[in-house]
N, C-alpha and C positions, 0 to 999 in steps of 0.2 A: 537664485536663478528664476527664469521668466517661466511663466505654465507653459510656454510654449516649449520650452526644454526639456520635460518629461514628457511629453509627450512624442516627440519626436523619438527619445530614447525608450519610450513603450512599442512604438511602432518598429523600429528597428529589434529589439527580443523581442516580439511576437513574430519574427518570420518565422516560416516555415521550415528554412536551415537551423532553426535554434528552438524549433518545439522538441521537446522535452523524448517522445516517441523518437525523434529523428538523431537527437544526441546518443539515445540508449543503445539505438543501435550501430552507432558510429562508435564506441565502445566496446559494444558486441565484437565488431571486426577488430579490435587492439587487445582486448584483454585475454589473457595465456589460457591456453584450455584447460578444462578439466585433466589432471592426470588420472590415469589406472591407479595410482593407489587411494586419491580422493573419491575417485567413483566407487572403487570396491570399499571404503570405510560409508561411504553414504550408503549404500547398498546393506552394510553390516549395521547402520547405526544403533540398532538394538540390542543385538550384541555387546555395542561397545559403551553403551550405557548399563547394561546390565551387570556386567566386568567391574566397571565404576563403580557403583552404585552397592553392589553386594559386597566386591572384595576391596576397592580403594582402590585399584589397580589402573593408574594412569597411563598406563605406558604405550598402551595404543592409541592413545589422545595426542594429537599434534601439539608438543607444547610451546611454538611460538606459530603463528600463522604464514600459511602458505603466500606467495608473492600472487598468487589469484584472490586473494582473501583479500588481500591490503589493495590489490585492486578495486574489489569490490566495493570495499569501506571508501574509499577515496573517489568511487565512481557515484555512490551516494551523496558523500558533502557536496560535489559540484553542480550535480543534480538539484538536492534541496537549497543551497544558496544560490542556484539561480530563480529557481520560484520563488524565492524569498525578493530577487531584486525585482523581478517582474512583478509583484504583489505591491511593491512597495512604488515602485514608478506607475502601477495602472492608478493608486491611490492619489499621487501627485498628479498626474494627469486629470482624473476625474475633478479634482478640483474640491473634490469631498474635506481634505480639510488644509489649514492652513501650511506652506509651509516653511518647517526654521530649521535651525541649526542641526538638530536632534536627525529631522527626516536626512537630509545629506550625510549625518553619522553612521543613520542604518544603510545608506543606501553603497557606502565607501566600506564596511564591516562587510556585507554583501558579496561586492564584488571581491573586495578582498579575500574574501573564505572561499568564494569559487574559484580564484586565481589561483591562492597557496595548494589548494584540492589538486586541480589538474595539475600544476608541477611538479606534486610529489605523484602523481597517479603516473605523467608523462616520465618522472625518472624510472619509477620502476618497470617503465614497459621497456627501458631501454637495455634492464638487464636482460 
């Protein structure tokens, strides 16, 4: 690809629809709320480390993750794998170093990882 193609694709993720602030909170409005009994275990979390911790007693530990949880985790990968493409296109645009094979590898891994993120982030919102 020409410089002129990263650049172009730097200009375009650097809008202000796709800064990073403006995704987070475009998430904010889709991701499930907190429930009563997450708030009341955060609220207790000392308690329920202390439980843990003296007697082994799991049992008030959520033992697979709440679908707010798995959102979160998934609202992070898309997050950081788009810094990661934008990082990666301001460096081919700068012109700072050459580019081959490898750069368009990280750049397609990237996008890649932010796309699989939100589809699995967009099914869970659908349950």
């Amino acid at each position: 690809p020409s410089l002129e193609q990263p650049r172009e694709a730097a200009s375009i993720m650097g809008t202000r629809e796709l800064d990073e602030a403006n995704l987070a909170a475009l998430f904010d409005v889709v991701t499930e709320k907190q429930s009563a009994t997450e708030k009341a275990m955060n609220s207790a979390a000392f308690v329920v480390y202390y439980e843990e911790a003296r007697y082994g007693d799991t049992r008030l530990e959520p033992q697979t993750p709440g679908v707010r949880a798995q959102q979160n985790g998934f609202r992070r990968d898309v997050l950081r794998s788009l810094d990661d493409l934008k990082a990666e296109l301001r460096l081919l645009a700068s012109g700072g170093a050459e580019q081959d094979v490898e750069d368009l590898d990280d750049l397609r891994r990237y996008a890649d990882a932010a796309s699989r993120a939100l589809g699995d982030y967009l099914a869970l919102s659908k349950k």
